[in-house]
Backbone as CSV, one residue per row, in Angstrom:
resi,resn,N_x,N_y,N_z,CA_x,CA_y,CA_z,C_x,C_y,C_z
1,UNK,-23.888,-34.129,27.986,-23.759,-34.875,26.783,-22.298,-35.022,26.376
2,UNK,-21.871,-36.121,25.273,-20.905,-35.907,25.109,-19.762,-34.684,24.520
3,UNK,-20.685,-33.965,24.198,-19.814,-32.157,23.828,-19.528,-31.551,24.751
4,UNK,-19.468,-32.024,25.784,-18.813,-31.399,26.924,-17.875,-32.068,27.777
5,UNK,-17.208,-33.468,26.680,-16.335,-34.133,27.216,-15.173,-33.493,26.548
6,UNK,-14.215,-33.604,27.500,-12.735,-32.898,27.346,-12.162,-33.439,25.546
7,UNK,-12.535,-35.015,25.231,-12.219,-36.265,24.459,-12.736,-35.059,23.031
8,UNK,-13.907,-34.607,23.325,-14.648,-34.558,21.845,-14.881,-32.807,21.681
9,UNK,-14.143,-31.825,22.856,-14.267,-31.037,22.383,-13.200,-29.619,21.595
10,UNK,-13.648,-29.196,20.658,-12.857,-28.449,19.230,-12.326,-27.286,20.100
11,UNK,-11.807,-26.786,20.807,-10.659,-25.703,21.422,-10.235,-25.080,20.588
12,UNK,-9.146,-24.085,20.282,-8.772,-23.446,19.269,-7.937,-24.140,18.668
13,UNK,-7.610,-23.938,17.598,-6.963,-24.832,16.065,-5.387,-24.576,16.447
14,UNK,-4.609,-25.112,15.920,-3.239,-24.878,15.637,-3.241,-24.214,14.388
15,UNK,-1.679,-23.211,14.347,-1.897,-22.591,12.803,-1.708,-23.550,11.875
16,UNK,-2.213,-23.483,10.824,-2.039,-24.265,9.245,-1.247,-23.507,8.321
17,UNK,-0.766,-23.870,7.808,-0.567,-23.697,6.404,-0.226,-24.681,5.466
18,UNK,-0.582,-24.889,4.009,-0.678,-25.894,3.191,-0.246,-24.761,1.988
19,UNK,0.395,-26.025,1.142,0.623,-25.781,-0.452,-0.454,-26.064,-1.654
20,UNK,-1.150,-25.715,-2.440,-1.902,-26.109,-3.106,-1.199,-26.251,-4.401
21,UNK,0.109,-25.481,-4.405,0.735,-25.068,-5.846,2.428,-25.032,-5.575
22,UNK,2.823,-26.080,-5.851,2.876,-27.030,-6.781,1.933,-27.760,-6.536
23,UNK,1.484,-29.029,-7.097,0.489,-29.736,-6.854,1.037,-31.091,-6.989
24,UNK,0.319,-32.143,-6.110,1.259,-33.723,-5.959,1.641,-33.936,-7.067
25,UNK,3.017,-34.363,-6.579,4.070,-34.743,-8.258,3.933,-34.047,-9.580
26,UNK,3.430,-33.123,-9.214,3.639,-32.150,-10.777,5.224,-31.949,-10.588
27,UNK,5.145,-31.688,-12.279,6.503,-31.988,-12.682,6.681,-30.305,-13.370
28,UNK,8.121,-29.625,-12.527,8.641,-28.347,-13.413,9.627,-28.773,-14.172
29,UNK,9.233,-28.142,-15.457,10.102,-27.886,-16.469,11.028,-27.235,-16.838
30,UNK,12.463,-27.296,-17.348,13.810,-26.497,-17.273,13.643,-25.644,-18.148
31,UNK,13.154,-25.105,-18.232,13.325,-24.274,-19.766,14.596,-23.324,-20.051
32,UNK,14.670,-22.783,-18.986,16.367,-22.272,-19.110,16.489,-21.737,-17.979
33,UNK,17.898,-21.028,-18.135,18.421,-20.045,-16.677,17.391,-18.844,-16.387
34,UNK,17.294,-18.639,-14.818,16.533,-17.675,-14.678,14.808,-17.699,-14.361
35,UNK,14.361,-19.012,-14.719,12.688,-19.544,-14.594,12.439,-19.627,-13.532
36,UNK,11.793,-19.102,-12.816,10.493,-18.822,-11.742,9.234,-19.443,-11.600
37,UNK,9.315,-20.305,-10.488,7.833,-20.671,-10.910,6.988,-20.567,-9.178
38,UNK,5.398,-20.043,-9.684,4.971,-19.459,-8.219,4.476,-20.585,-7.237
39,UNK,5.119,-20.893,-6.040,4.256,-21.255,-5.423,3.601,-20.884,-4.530
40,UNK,1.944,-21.664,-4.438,1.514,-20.904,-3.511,0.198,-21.915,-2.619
41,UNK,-0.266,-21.089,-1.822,-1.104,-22.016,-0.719,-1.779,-21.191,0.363
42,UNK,-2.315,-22.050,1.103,-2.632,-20.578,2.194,-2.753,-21.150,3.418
43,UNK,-3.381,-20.231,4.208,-3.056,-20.255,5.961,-4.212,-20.197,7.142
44,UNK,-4.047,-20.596,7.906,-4.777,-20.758,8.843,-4.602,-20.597,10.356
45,UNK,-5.527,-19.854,11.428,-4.750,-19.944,12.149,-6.414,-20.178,13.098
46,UNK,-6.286,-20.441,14.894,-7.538,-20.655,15.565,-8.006,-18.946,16.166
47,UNK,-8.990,-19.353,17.080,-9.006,-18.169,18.140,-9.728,-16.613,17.475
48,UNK,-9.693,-16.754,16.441,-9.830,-15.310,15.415,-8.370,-14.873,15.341
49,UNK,-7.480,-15.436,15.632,-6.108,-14.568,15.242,-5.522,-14.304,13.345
50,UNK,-4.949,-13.504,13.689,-4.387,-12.826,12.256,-3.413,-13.532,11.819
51,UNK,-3.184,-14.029,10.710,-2.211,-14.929,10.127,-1.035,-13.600,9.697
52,UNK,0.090,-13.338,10.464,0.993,-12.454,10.096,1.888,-12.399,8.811
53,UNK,2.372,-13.478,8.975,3.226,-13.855,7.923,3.184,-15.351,7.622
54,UNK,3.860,-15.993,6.583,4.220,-17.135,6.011,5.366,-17.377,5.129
55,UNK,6.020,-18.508,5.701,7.526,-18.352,4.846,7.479,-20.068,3.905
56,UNK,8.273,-20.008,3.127,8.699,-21.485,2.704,10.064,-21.413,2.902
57,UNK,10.136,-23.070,2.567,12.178,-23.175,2.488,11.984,-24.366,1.680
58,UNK,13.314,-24.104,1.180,13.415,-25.254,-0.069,14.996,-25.967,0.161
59,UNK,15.472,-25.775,2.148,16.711,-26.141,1.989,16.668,-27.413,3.422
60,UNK,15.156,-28.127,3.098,14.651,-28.974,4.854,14.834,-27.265,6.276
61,UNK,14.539,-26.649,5.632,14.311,-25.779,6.778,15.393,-25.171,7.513
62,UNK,16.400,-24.921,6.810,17.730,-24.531,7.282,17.525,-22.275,6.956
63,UNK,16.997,-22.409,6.233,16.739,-20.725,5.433,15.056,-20.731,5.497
64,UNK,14.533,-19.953,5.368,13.189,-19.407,4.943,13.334,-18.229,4.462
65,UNK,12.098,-18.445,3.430,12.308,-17.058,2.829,10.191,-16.408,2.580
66,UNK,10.125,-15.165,3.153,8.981,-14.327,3.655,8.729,-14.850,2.158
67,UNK,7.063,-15.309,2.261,6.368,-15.188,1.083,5.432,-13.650,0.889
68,UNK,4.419,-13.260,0.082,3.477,-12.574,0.042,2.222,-12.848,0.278
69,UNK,1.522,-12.156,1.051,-0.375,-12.930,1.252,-0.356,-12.202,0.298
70,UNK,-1.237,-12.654,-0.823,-1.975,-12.275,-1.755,-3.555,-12.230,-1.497
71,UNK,-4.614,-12.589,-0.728,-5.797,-12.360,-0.067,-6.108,-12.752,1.231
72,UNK,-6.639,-11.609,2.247,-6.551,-11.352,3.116,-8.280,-10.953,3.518
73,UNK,-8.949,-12.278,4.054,-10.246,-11.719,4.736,-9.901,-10.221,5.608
74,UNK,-10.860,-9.376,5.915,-11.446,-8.548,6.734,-11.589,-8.729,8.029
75,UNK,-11.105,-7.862,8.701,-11.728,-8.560,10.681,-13.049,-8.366,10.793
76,UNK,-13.792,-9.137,11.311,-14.953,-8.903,11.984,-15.101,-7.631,12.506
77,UNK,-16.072,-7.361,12.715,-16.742,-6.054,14.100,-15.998,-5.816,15.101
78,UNK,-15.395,-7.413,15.481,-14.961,-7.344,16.526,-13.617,-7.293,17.025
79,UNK,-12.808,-7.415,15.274,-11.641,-7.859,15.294,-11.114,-8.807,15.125
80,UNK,-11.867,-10.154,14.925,-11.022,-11.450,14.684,-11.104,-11.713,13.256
81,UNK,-10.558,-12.514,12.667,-10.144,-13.095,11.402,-10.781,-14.805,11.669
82,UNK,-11.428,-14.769,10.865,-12.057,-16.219,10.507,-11.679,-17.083,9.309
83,UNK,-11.177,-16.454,8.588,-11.277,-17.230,7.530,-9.750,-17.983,7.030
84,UNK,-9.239,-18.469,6.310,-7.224,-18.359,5.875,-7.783,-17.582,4.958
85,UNK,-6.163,-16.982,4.773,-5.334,-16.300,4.099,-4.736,-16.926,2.787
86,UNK,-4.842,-16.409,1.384,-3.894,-17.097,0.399,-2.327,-16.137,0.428
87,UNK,-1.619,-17.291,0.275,-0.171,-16.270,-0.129,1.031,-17.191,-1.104
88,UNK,1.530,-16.504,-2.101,2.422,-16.967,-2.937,3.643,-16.703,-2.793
89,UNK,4.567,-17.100,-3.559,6.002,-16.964,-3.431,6.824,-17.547,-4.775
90,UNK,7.721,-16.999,-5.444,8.087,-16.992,-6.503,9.862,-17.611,-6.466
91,UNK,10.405,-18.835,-6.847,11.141,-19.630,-6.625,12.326,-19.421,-7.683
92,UNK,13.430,-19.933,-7.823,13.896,-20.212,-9.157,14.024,-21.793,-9.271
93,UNK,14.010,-22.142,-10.364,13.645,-23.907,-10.735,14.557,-24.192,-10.425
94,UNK,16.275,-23.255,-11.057,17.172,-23.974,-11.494,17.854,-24.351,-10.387
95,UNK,17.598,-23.005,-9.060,18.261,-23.387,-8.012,17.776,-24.577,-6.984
96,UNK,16.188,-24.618,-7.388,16.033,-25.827,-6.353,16.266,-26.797,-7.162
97,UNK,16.371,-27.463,-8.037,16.742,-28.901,-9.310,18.210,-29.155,-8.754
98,UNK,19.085,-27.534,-8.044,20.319,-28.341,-7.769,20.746,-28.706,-6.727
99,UNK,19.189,-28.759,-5.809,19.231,-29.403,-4.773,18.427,-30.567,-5.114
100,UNK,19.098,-31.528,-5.078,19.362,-32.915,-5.123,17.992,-33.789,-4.285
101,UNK,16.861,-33.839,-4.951,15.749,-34.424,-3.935,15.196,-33.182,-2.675
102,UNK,15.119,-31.920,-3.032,14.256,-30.625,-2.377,13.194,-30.919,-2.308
103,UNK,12.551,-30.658,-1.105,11.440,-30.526,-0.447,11.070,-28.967,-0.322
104,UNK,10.176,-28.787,-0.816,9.410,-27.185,-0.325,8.452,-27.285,1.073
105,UNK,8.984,-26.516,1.692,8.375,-26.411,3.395,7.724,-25.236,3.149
106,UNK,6.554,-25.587,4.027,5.643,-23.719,4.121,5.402,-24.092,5.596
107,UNK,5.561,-22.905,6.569,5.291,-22.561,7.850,4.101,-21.166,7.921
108,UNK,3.379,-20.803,8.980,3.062,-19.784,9.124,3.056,-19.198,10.594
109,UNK,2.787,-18.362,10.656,2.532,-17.350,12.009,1.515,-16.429,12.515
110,UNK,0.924,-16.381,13.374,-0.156,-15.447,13.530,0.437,-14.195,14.642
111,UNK,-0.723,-13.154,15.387,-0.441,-12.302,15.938,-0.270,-12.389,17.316
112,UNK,-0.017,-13.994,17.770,0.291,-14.126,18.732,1.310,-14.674,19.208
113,UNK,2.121,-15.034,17.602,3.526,-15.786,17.777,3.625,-17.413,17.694
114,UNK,2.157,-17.805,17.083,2.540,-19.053,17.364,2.918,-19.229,15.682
């Protein structure tokens, strides 16, 4: 049948990770020196592998900086991880506003390096 054509079949995933927070075109507010604001999102990876870490950058990817998983499924019986991972990371406004049109990048990694 066709599920056993090379065309149509699901192999293991590439890792993910996505932002949920900020959210499209939301707008941060200056309120003064020193404001923090969290972003956050989560991760994905195929195979049952372990999502290790996750970084963002707010400089087109020149720096990254280690976020925190904040929830972390359980391994199976067997050891694999099925599910993503959430993880946040805590910014300052003022320094990304003085980058001129910043983009926030999120990458991730699992336990196999990809």
């Amino acid at each position: 049948g066709w599920g056993y054509k090379p065309d149509y079949i699901i192999n293991q995933l590439n890792i993910n990770s996505a932002m949920g927070q900020p959210g499209h075109q939301e707008l941060l507010p200056l309120t003064g020196k020193g404001q923090t604001y969290t972003v956050a999102g989560y991760c994905y990876t195929g195979g049952g592998r372990k999502v290790i870490r996750v970084e963002i950058s707010t400089d087109g990817g020149e720096t990254w900086s280690l976020t925190t998983i904040t929830k972390r499924e359980t391994p199976t019986e067997y050891g694999k991880y099925w599910c993503w991972c959430f993880w946040e990371h805590e910014i300052d406004v003022q320094e990304l506003w003085a980058k001129k049109g910043a983009e926030i990048l999120c990458r991730g990694w699992d336990d196999a390096m990809n």
